[in-house]
Each structure stands twice: as C-alpha cells, then as structure tokens.
C-alpha positions in Angstrom: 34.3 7.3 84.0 33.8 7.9 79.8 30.1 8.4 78.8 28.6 5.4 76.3 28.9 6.1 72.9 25.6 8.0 71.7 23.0 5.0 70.3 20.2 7.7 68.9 20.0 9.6 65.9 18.6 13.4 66.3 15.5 14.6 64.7 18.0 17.0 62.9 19.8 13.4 61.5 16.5 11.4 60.6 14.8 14.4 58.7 18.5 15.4 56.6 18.9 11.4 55.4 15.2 11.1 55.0 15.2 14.3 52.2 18.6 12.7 51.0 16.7 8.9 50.3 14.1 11.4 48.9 16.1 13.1 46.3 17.9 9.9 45.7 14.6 8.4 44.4 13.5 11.5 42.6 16.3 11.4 40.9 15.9 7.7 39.9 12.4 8.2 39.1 13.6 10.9 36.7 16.1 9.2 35.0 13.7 6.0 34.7 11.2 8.4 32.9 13.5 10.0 30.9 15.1 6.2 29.8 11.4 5.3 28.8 10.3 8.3 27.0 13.8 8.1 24.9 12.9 4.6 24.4 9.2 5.3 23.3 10.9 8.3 20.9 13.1 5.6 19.3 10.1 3.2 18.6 8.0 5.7 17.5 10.6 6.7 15.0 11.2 3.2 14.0 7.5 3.2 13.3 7.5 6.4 11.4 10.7 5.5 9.2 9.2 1.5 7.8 5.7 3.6 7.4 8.1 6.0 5.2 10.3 3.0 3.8 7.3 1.3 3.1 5.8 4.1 1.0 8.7 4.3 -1.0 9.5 1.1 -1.6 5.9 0.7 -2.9 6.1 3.6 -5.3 9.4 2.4 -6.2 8.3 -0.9 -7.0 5.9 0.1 -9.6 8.2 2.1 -11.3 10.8 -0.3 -11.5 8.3 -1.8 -14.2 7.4 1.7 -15.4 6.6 1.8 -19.4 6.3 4.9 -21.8 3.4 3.9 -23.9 0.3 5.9 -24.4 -1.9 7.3 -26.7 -2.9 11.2 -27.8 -6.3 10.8 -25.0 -4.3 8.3 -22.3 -0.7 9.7 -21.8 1.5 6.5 -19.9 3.4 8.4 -17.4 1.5 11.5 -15.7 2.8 13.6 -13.2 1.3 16.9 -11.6 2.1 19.5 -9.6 0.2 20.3 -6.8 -0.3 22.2 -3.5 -2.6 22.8 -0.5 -2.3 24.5 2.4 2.0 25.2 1.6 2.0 21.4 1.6 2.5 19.4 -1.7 0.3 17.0 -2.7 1.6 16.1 -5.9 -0.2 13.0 -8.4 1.3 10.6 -10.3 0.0 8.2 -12.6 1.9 5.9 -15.0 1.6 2.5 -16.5 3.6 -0.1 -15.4 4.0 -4.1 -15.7 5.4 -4.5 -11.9 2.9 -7.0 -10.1 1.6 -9.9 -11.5 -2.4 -10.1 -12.6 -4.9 -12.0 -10.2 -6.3 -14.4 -12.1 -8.5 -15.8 -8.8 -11.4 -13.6 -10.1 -11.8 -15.4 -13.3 -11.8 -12.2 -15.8 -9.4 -11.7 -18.6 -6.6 -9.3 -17.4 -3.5 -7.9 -18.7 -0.2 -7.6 -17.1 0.0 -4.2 -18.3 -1.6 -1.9 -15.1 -2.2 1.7 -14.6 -1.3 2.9 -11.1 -1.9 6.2 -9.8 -0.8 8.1 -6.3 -2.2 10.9 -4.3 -3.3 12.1 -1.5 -6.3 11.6 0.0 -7.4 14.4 3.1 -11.1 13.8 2.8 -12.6 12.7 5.9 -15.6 11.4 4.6 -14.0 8.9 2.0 -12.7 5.6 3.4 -9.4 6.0 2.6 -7.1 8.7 3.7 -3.0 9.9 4.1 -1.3 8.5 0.8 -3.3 6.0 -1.8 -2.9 3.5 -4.2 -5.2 3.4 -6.8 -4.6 0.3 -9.7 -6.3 -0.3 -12.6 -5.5 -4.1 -14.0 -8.3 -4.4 -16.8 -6.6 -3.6 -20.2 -8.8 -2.9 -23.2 -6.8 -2.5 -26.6 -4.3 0.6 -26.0 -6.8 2.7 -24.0 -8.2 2.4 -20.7 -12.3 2.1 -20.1 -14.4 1.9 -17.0 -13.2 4.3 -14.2 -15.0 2.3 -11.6 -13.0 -0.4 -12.1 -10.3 1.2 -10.0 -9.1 -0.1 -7.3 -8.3 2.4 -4.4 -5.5 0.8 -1.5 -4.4 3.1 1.6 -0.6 2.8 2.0 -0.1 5.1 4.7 -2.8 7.5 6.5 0.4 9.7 8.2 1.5 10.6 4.9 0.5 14.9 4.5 2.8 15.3 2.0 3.8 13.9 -1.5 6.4 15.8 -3.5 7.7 14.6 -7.0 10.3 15.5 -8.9 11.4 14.1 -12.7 14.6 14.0 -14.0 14.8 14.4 -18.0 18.7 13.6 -18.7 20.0 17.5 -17.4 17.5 18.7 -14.6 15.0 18.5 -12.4 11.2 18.9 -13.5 8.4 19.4 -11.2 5.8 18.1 -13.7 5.3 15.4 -16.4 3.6 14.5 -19.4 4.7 11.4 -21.5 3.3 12.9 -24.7 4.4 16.4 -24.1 8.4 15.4 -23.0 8.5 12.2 -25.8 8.6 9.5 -23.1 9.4 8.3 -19.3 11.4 10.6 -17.1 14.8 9.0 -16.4 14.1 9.1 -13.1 11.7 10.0 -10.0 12.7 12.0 -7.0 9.9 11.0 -4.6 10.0 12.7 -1.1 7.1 11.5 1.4 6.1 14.2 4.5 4.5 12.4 7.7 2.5 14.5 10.1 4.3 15.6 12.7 3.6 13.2 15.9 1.8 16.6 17.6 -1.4 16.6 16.5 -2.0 19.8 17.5 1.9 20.9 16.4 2.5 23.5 13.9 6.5 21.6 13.0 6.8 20.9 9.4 6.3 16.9 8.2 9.0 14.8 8.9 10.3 13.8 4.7 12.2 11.1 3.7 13.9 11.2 0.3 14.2 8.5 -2.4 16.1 8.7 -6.2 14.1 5.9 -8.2 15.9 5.1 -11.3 13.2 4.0 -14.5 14.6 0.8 -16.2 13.1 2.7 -19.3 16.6 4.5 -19.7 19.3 2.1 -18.0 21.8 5.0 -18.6 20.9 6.8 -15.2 20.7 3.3 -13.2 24.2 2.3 -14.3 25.9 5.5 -14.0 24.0 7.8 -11.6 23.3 11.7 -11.9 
C-alpha cells in the first residue's frame, strides 16, 4: 500500500519562502524609493533650471533695450568686478528702455530706466540671493534721488553672479561706458545656485547665457 502524498510544509520550507517574500519586498521597497528620490531629483532640478532660466531671461530682457548714453558723473552701462568668499558677485548697472513706465501712480516718468543687479547676502536686509533694483524717474540726462530705487528679489538661490563683456575681439571682465566709448556688444551672464546641501561644500550649480545688445546688431546677426 503507497503512503498519501505529504499535505504539510516543514518549518525548514515556511521559514526559507518566508525570508524569500521578505527579500522580495525589500527589494521592492528599494526600488520604489529609489523611483521616488530620482523623481524628486528631477523636480528639483526642474525647479532649479526655470529659477536659472528665469534669472536670465530677466537680465536678458533689460538688455535687449540696453542704451549707451551717459554723462561724465552717470556712466549708461556699468559693470564691475567683484568677488567674495572665491565666489563672484559681479554688479551691473545700465540704462535701458525695456519695460514700459507705470503710469498708475500718477507722477511724470520716463521710459528711459536705470536697472542695476547684484547680489544681496545680508541677512538682515529684506531682500536676498540675486536683486533687481529699477530706477524709472528720469530728470534731464542725470539721475537724482537714490531712494527712489526700487529693490525686486528675483531669485534668493542665486550665490553667484559672473559677467563677462564682449568689445568686438574679447572678453572683458569689467565695464565702463565712458571709459570703452559705449555698450559692450554683448554680455556673457553666468548665474551660480547654492548647491541643494545646505551644509555641502560642492561648487554652485551655473547656467550660462550669450545676450546680444541691439546697440551693435553686427554680433546678433552674425554671432562671435
């Protein structure tokens, strides 16, 4: 007479598939983690880049109505050369006629404003990262009344501003209308963000942008 077929697992059996369903789900559980923090990466760099684009495309805008005037005590297109801390923190300042004027708060203004970028790493002050500052009230040639500027935070992850000008055969690190007879040709602007560490010692993450002045339409049609 056979013996029945055996209808019970061994405690050998039930403890081997029970570590298998275990390591299954580990391994599931790592590559669910792993799927999410790829995915938070790629939304934190798509946050990080439109911060950058949107830096740019600020700065770019103002210069695409960039003009050359000023006088011997109010230079129109200013750029210096600056660093803290091995980190450049560069300032520009230029008149432009990008924007149109707000006439909502009843004063006379011009369509001629002066615009000026920098970096702002005082804690105490309300604005921080990368700023915007606009001056809209024109009086004659010259400029008057300093508290009259207006100062707009574009980007508070912004550590680094580095400017370059391009005068027609090279690359300049600084820029003075009066001194150089007139607008650069063009403006290599390169934004750093802090790196997404607070505590890390990486370099900033840079994006790059070539902005072309309409002052000298040479450069925008054929390119360096």
């Amino acid at each position: 007479m056979s013996r029945s077929p055996r209808a019970a697992f061994t405690l050998l059996e039930i403890l081997v598939a029970g570590a298998l369903v275990a390591l299954v789900a580990a391994a599931a559980l790592s590559l669910l983690e792993s799927s999410t923090t790829a995915k938070k990466r790629i939304e934190a760099r798509a946050e990080r880049r439109s911060v950058a684009d949107g830096a740019l495309s600020r700065i770019a805008a103002d210069l695409s109505g960039a003009v050359a005037t000023g006088t011997a005590t109010d230079t129109g297109f200013l750029g210096n050369d600056e660093e803290e801390d091995e980190l450049a923190v560069d300032t520009l300042e230029f008149l432009t006629l990008a924007g149109r004027p707000d006439r909502s708060r009843g004063a006379p203004e011009s369509d001629f404003r002066r615009v000026k970028y920098y970096l702002d790493g005082d804690e105490e002050t309300e604005d921080e990262g990368l700023v915007r500052e606009e001056l809209s009230l024109l009086t004659g040639i010259s400029f008057f009344g300093e508290n009259l500027y207006e100062a707009e935070e574009l980007a508070s992850e912004v550590v680094e501003l580095d400017l370059q000008y391009y005068d027609g055969s090279a690359w300049q690190d600084e820029w003075d209308s009066n001194v150089n007879q007139g607008a650069p040709r063009a403006v290599r602007v390169s934004v750093g963000l802090s790196p997404e560490e607070e505590d890390s010692v990486e370099e900033p993450e840079r994006w790059v942008r070539v902005i072309a002045l309409p002052i000298d339409r040479d450069f925008q049609e054929g390119g360096e």
